[in-house]
C-alpha positions as CSV (number, residue, x, y, z in Angstrom):
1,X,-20.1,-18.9,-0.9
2,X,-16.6,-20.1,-1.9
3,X,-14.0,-17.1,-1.2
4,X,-12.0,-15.9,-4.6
5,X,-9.1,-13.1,-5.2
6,X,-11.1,-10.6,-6.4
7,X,-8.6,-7.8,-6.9
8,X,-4.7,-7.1,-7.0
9,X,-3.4,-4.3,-6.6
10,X,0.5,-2.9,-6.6
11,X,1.8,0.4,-5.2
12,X,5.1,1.4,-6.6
13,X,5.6,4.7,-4.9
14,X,4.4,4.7,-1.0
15,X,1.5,6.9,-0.6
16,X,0.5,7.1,-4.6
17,X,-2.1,5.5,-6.3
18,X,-2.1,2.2,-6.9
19,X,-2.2,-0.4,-10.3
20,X,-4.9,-3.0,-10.4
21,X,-3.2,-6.5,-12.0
22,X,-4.7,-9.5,-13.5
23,X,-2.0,-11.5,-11.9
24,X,1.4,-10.7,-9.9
25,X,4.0,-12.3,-9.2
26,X,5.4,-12.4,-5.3
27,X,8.9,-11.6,-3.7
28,X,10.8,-11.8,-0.3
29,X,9.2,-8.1,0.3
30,X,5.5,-8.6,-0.9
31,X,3.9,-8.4,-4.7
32,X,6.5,-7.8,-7.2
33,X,7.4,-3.8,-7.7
34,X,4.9,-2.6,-4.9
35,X,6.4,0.3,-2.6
36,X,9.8,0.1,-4.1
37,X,10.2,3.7,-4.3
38,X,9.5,6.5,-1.8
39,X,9.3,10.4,-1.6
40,X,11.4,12.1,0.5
41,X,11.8,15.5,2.1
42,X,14.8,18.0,2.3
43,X,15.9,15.8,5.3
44,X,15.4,12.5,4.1
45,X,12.4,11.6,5.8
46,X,9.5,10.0,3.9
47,X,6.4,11.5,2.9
48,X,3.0,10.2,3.1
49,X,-0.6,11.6,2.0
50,X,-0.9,11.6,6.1
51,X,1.1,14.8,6.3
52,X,0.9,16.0,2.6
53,X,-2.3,15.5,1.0
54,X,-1.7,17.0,-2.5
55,X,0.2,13.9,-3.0
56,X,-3.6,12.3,-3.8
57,X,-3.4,14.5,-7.0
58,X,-0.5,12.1,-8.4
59,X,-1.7,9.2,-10.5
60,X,0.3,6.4,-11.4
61,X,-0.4,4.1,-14.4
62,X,1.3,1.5,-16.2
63,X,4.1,2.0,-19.1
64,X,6.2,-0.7,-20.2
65,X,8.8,-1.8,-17.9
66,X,7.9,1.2,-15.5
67,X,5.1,3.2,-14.8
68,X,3.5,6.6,-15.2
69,X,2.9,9.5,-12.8
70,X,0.4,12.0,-13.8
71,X,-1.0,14.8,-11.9
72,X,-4.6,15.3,-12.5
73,X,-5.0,19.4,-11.5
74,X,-1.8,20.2,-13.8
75,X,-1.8,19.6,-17.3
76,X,1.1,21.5,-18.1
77,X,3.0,18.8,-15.9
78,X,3.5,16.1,-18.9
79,X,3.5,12.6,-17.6
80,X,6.8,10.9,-16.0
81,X,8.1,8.1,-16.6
82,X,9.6,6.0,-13.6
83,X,11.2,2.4,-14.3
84,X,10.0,0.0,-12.1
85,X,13.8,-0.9,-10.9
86,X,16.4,2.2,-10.4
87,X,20.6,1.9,-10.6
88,X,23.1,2.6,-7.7
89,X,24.4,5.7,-9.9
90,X,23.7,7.6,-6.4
91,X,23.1,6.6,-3.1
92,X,21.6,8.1,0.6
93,X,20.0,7.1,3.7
94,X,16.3,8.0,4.2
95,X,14.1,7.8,7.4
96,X,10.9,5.3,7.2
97,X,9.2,5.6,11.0
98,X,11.8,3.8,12.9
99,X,13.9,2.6,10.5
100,X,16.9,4.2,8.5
101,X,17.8,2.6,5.4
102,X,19.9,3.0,2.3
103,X,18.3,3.6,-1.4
104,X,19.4,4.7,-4.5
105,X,18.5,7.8,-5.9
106,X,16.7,8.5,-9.1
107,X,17.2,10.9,-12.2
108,X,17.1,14.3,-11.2
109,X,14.5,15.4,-13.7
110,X,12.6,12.6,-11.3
111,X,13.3,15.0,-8.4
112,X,12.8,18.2,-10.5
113,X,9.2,16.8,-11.7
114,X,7.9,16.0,-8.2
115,X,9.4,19.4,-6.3
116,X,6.7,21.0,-8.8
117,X,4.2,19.0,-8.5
118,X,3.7,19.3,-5.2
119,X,5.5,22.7,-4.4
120,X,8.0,21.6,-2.4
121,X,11.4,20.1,-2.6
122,X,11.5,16.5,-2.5
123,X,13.7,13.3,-3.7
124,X,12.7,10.1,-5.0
125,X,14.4,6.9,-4.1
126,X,14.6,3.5,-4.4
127,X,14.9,0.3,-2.2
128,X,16.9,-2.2,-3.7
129,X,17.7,-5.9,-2.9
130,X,20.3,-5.2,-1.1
131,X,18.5,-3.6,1.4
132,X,17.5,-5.3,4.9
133,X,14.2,-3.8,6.5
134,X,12.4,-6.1,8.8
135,X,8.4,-6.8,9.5
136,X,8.2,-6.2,13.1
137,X,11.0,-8.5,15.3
138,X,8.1,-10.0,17.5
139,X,5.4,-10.5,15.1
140,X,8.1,-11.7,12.4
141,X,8.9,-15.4,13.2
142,X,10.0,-15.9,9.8
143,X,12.3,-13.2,9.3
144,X,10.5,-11.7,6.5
145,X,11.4,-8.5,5.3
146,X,8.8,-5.5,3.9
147,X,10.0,-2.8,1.5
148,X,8.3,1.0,1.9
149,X,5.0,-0.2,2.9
150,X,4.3,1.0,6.7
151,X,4.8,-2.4,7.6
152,X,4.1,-5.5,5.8
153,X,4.1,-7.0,2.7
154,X,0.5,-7.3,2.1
155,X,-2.9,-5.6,3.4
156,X,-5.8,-8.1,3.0
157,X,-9.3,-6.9,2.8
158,X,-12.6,-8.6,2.3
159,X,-15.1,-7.0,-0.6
160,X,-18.2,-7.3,2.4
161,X,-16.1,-5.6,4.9
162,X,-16.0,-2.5,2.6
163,X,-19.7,-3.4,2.0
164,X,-20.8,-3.7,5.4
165,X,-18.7,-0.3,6.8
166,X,-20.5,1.7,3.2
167,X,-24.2,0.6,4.7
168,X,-23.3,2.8,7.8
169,X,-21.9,5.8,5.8
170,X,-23.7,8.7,4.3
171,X,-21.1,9.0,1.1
172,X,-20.0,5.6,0.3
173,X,-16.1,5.2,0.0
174,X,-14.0,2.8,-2.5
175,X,-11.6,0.1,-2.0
176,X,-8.6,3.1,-2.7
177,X,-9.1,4.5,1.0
178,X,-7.7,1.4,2.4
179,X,-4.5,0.7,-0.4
180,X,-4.7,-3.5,0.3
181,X,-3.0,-5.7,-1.9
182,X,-5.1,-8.7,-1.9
183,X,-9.1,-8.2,-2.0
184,X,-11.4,-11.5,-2.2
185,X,-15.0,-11.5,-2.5
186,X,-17.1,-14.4,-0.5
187,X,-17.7,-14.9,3.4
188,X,-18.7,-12.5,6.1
189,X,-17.8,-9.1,7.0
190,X,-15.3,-8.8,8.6
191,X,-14.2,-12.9,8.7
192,X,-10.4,-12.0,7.8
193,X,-9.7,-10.9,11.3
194,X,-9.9,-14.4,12.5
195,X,-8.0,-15.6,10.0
196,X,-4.3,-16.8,10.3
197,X,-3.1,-19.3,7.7
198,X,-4.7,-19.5,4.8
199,X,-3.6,-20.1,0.9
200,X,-4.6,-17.9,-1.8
201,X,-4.1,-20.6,-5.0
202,X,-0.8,-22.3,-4.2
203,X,0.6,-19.6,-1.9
204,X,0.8,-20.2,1.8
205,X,0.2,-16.7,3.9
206,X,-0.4,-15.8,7.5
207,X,-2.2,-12.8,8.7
208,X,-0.1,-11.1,11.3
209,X,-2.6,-8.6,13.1
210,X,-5.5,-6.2,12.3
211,X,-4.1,-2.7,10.5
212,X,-4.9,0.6,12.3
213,X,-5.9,3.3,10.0
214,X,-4.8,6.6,9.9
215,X,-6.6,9.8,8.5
216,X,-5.5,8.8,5.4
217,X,-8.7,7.1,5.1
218,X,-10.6,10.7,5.1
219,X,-8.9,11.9,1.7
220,X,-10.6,11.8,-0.9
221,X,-8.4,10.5,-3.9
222,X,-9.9,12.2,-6.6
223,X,-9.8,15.6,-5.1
224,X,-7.2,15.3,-2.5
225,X,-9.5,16.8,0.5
226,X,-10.0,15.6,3.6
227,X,-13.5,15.2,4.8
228,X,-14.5,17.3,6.7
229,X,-16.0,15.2,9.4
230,X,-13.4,12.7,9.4
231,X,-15.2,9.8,7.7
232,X,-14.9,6.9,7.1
233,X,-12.5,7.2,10.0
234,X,-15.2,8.3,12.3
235,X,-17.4,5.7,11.6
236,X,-15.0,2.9,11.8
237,X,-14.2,4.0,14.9
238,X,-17.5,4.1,16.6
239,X,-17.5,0.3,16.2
240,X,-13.8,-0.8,15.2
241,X,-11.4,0.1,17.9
242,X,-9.1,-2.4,19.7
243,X,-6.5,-1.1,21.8
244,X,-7.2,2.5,21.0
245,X,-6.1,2.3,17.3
246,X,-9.5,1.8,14.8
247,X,-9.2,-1.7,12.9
248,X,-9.8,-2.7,9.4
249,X,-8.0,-5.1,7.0
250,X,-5.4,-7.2,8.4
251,X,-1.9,-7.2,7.8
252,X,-0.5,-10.4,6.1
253,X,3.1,-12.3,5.3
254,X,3.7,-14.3,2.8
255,X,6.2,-16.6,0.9
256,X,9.2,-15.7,-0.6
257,X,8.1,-16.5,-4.5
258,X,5.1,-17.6,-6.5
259,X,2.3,-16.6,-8.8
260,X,-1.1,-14.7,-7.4
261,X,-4.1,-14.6,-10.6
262,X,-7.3,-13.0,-10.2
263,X,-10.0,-15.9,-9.4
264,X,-7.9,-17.5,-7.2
265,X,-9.6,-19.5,-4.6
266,X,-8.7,-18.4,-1.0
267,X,-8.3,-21.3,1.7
268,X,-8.0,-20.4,5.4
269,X,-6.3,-23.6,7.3
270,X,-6.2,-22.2,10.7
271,X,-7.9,-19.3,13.0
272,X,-6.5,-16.9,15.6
C-alpha cells in the first residue's frame, strides 16, 4: 500500500491544542506558525501540560491571520484572539530546557486572559526570526534550527502505529496524545523508525531519532486528567523502551522552504 500524508497538523502555542491543515507551508524552524509562541511562568521558565495539566482545557482554533484560544470549562472566559506573528513592542529572555532565548512579549490583556484561565500568573511570548535556537549540536549536521517545540521541527507518526499500540489498550487513545506534525497512512506499524531520508511530495526530510514520551501522553485532552494508571504510557512502555526512555514517533528535520498538501505521497530513499 503506497504511503500518503494523511494529516497536518500545526501547534502555535507549545503545549495547546493543535490545528489540523489541508496544506502548510514549511520554514527554517518547521511548518509555518507551529510553536511560535510559549507560556511562561513568573520566572520565565516555560510551561508545559507536563507540569500543568489544566492547560489541556485551552483550545486553539483558527481566525484569520491568527488563531483562537478557548477554554472549554469557562464560558465566562470569551475567546482570545492571538495573531499568528507578535511585534518587538517588549522584549525578555525565557527558559526552554537548556536553552535561554529572547522573545517578544504579547499584549497584556494576552497575559491578563491566560493568568485566569489557568489561575496562575503567567506571560505569553513570542519567538521571532531573529532568534537562534538549535536542534541538538550532534544530531544536527545541518545546522537547523527548531522554534518552541521540545526539540525539532517535526514529529512523524504512522496512522498503524497508533493502530497497532490502540489494539493493546483497554480505552483507545487519538492521534492528540502524541502532537506530530506529519501523519501518513500506508506501511507497517511502526516502519518510520527505520526510516532516515525520505520525501514527502517534493520535500526532502530526514528522521533524526525515535521521540521519548513523557506523561503527557496520560492526559486526557478533553478533560485534562491524567489516567489514572498511566496509559498509554504504560503500555508503550511494556514493549517500546530503548535506552530507558519509551519510544514512539520519530523526530524529523526538514528543508528550509516548500509546500506540504494532504495526499501527498511519502518516499523513504534510505534506512537507518
Amino acid at each position: 500500500m503506497a504511503l500518503v500524508l494523511s494529516d497536518l497538523y500545526i501547534y502555535p502555542v507549545k503545549s495547546l491544542g493543535g490545528i489540523r491543515l489541508t496544506e502548510a507551508h514549511i520554514s527554517t524552524r518547521g511548518l509555518r506558525h507551529d510553536r511560535r509562541w510559549l507560556i511562561v511562568n513568573e520566572r520565565n521558565q516555560f510551561m508545559t501540560q507536563r507540569q500543568t495539566a489544566a492547560m489541556a482545557h485551552l483550545k486553539v482554533e483558527p481566525a484569520f491571520n491568527g488563531f483562537l484560544l478557548r477554554h472549554n470549562q469557562r464560558p465566562d472566559l470569551l475567546p482570545l484572539f492571538v495573531p499568528f506573528e507578535a511585534t518587538p513592542e517588549k522584549t525578555l529572555f525565557v527558559t526552554i530546557w537548556d536553552d535561554m532565548v529572547f522573545a517578544w512579549r504579547a499584549c497584556p490583556d494576552c497575559d491578563e486572559w491566560l493568568s485566569d484561565a489557568l489561575g496562575q500568573p503567567c506571560k505569553l511570548v513570542y519567538m521571532s526570526d531573529m532568534v537562534r535556537r538549535d536542534v541538538e549540536p550532534e544530531l544536527n549536521p545541518g545546522n537547523k534550527l527548531v522554534s518552541f517545540a521540545d526539540g525539532y521541527p517535526y514529529l512523524l507518526v504512522g496512522k498503524n502505529s497508533l493502530a497497532e499500540l490502540n489494539t493493546r489498550l483497554v480505552e483507545p487513545v487519538g492521534m492528540e496524545r502524541f502532537r506530530p506534525n506529519l501523519v501518513f497512512s500506508g506501511g507497517e506499524a511502526f516502519e518510520e523508525d527505520t526510516w532516515h531520508e525520505f520525501r514527502i511530495g517534493d520535500a526532502a526530510f530526514r528522521a533524526v531519532r525515535a521521540c521519548g514520551r513523557c506523561i503527557f501522553t496520560t492526559i486526557d485532552q478533553k478533560t485534562a486528567q491524567k489516567h489514572p494508571l498511566k496509559e498509554p504510557l504504560r503500555t508503550l512502555a511494556s514493549y517500546r523502551t530503548h535506552d530507558g526512555s519509551i519510544m514512539f514517533g520519530q523526530n524529523v528535520t526538514g528543508p528550509a522552504s516548500g509546500l506540504l498538501r494532504l495526499g501527498d505521497t511519502v518516499s523513504v530513499s534510505s534506512y537507518k
